[in-house]
C-alpha positions as CSV (number, residue, x, y, z in Angstrom):
1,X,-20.3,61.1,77.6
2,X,-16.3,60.8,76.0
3,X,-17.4,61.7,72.8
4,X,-18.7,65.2,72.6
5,X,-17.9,66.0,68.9
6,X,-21.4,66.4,66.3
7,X,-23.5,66.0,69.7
8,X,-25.9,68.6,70.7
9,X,-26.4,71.1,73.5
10,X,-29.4,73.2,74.5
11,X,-28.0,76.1,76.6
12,X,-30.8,78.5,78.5
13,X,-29.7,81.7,79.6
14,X,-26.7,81.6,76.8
15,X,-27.2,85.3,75.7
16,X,-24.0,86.3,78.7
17,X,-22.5,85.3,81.6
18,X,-22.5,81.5,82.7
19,X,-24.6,80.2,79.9
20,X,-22.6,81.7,77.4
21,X,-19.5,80.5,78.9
22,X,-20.8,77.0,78.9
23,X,-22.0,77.6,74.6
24,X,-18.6,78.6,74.0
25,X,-17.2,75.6,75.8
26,X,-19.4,72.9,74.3
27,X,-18.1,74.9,70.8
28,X,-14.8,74.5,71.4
29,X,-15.2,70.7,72.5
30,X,-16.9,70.2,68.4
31,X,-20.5,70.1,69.6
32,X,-23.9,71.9,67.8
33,X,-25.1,74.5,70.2
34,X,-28.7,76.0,70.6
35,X,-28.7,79.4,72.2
36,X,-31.7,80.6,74.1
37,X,-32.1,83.7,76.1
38,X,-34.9,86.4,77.0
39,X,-32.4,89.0,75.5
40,X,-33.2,89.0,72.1
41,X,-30.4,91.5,70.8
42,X,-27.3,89.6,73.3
43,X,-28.6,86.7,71.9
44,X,-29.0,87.5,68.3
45,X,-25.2,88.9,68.6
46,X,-23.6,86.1,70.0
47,X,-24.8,83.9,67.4
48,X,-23.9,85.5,64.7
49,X,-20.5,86.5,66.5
50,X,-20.0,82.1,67.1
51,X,-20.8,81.6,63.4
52,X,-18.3,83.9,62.0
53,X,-16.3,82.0,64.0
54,X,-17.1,79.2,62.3
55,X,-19.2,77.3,65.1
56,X,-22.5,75.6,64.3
57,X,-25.4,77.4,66.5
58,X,-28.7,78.3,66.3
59,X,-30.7,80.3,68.6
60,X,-34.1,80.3,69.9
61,X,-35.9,83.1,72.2
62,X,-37.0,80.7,75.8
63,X,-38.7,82.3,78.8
64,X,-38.0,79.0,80.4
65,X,-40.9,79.7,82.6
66,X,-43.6,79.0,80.9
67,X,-43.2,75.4,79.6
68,X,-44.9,75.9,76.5
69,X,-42.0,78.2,75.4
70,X,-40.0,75.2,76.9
71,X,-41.5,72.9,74.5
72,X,-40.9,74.5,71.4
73,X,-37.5,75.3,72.1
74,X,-37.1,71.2,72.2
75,X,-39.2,70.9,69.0
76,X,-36.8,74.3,67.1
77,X,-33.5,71.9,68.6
78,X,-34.8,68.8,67.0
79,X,-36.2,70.6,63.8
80,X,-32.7,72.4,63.3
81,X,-29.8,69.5,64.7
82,X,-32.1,66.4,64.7
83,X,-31.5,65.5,67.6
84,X,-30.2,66.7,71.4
85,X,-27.6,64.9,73.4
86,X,-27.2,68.0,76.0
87,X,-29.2,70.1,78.0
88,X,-28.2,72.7,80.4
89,X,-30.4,74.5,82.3
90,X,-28.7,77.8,82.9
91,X,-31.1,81.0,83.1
92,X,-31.9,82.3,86.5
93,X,-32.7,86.2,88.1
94,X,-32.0,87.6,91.3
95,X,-34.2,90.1,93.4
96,X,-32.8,91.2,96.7
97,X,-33.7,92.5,99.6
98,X,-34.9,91.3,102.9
99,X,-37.0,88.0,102.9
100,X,-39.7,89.2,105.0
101,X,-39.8,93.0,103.0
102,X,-39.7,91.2,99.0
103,X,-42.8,91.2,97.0
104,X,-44.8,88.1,96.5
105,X,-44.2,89.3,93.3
106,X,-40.6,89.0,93.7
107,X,-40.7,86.0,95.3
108,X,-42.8,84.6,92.2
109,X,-40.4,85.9,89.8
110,X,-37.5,84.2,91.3
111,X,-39.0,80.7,91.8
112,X,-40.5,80.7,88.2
113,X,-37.4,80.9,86.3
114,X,-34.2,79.5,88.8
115,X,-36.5,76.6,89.8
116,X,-39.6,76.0,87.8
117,X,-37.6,76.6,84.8
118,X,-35.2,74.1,85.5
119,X,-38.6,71.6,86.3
120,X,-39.7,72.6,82.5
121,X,-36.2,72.1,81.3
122,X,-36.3,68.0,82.7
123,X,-39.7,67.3,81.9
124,X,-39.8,68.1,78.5
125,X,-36.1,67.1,77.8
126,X,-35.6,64.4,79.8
127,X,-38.1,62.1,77.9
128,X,-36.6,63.1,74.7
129,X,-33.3,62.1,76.0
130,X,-34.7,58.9,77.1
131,X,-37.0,57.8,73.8
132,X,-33.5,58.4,71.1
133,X,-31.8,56.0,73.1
134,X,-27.6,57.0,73.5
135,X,-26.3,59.0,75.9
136,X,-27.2,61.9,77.3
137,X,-26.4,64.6,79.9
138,X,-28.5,67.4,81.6
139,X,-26.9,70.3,83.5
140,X,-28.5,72.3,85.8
141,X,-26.7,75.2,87.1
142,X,-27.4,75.9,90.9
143,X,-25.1,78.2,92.8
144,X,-23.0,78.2,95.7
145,X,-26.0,80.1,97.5
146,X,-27.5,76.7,97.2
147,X,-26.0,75.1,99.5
148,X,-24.4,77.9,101.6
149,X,-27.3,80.4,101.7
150,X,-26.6,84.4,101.6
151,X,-28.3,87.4,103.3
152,X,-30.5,89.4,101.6
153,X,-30.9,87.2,98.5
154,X,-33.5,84.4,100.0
155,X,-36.0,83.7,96.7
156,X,-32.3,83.2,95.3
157,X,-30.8,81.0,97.9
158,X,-34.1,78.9,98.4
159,X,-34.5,78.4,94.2
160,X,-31.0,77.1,94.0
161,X,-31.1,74.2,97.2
162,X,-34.2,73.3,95.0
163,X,-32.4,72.6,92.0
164,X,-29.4,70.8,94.1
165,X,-31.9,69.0,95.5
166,X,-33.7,68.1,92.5
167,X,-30.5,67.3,90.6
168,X,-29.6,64.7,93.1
169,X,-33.2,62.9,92.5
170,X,-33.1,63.3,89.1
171,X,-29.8,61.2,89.1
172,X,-30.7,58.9,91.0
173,X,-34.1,58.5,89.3
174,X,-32.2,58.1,85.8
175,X,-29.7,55.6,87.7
176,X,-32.6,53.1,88.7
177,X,-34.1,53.0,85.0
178,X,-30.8,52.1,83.7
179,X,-30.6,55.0,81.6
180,X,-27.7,56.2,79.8
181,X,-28.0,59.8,80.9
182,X,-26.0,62.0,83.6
183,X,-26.5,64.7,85.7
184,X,-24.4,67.6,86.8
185,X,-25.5,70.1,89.0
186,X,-22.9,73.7,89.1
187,X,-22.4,75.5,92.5
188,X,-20.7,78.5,91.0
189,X,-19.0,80.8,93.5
190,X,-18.1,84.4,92.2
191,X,-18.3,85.0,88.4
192,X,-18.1,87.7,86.0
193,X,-22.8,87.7,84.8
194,X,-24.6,89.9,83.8
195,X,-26.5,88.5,87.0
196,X,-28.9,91.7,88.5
197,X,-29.0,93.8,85.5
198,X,-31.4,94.6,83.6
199,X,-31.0,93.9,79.2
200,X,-30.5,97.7,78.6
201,X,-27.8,98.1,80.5
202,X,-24.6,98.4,79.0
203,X,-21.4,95.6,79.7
204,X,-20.7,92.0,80.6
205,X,-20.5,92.8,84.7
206,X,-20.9,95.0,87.0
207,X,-17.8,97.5,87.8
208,X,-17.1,96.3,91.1
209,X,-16.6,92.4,89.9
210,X,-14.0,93.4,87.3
211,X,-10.4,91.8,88.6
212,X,-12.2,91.0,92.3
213,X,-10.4,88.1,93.7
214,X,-12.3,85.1,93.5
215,X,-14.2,86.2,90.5
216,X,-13.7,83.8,87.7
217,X,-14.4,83.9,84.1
218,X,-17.7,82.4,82.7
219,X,-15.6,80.5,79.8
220,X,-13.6,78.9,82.6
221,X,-17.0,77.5,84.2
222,X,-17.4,76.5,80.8
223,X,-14.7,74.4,80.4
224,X,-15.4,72.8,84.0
225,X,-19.1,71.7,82.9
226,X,-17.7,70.2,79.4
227,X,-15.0,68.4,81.8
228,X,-17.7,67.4,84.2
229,X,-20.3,66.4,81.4
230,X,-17.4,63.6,79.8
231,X,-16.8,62.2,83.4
232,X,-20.2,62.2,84.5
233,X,-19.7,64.5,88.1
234,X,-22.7,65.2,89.8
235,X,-21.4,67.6,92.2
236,X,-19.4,70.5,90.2
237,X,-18.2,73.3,92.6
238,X,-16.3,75.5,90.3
239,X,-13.9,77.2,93.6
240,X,-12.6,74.2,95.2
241,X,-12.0,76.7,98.0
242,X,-15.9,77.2,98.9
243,X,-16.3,73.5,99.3
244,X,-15.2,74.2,102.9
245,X,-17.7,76.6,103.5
246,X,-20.2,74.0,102.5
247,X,-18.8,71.0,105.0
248,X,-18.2,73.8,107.8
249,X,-22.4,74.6,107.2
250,X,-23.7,71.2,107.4
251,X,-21.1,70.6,110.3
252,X,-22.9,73.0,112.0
253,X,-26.7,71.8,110.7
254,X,-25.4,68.1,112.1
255,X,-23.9,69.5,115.2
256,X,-20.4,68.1,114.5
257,X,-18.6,70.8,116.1
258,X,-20.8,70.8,119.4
């Protein structure tokens, strides 16, 4: 997709962090934005703060795991822009702990939103995309844990090589119908989130992330998903430096280096 000005986006997860970052970026590129979030008050501020700024956004609250929340955030996107061009599937939660010590309950929580959520996202979107006709895009945001798994954070790591994986079908699925539509999927290394805490706790990021090196902005994964959306890139690692970690792991899973 070249031309992103008047088009749509549908941004889950868009009350902070990565989500926001990617609103703010589709803003700034002339697009219509739907927010929607869990954190009614974050979200409810950051509207209102992108339409004094002149920006043209709505938001919607979306548990994105329960598809019928899914589905009427499609039908409040249509109702309010007419249409959607964009749709990035962003929100995702974190428990941590050891894999064979978490919850069920944990594990539950985790898979519903980072990788059922992202299923809701396609299958109600996706069809929508498909019947305007035009082109479309869908972002799903995965994580660098996706494809180079960390300790202590397995319902994590496991959701995210689920929605690589599932972003890789879904392109080539879209490819073989001839359809008009692209797919990204984002391996994010460090970023400034809200990622962990709870709604009621105060500030944009924990302490410890603030000026870490290697942590970027969320506005500057932003900008890489709007750059990634007009050249239609599939793979979008935004630390060129992790991609090395990722070839030195499957070096190891193909026995390369034996």
């Amino acid at each position: 997709m070249q031309e992103l000005v008047d088009k749509v986006a549908v941004v889950t997860g868009a009350a902070s962090g990565i989500g926001l970052g990617i609103a703010e970026a589709c803003v700034a590129a002339g697009m219509k934005v739907m927010l929607a979030d869990v954190d009614e008050r974050r979200l409810d501020e950051q509207r209102s703060r992108l339409e004094a700024e002149g920006a043209e956004v709505a938001s919607a609250f979306a548990d994105v795991g329960d598809p019928a929340q899914v589905e009427a955030l499609a039908d409040a996107v249509t109702s309010r822009f007419g249409a959607v061009h964009v749709v990035c599937n962003n929100a995702g939660i974190i428990r941590r702990g050891r894999s064979w010590e978490l919850s069920l309950e944990d594990w539950d929580a985790v898979m519903r939103v980072n990788l059922m959520g992202v299923v809701h996202g396609l299958r109600t979107f996706v069809p929508r995309l498909l019947a305007q006709g035009g082109e479309g895009h869908v972002v799903n945001v995965a994580s660098m844990a996706g494809v180079v798994p960390v300790l202590e954070i397995a319902p994590y790591d496991v959701s995210k090589a689920g929605v690589v994986a599932l972003s890789e079908v879904l392109q080539g699925e879209l490819r073989a119908a001839g359809a008009p539509v692209g797919v990204t999927v984002v391996m994010p290394g460090r970023v400034r989130t809200r990622l962990g805490m709870s709604p009621d706790q105060p500030g944009e990021a924990p302490d410890e992330t603030l000026g870490a090196p290697g942590v970027i902005d969320p506005i500057d994964v932003g900008h890489q998903v709007v750059d990634a959306i007009r050249t239609g890139q599939l793979h979008l690692f935004t630390h060129p430096e992790r991609v090395a970690d990722a070839e030195a792991r499957f070096d190891r899973i193909t026995g390369r280096n034996r």
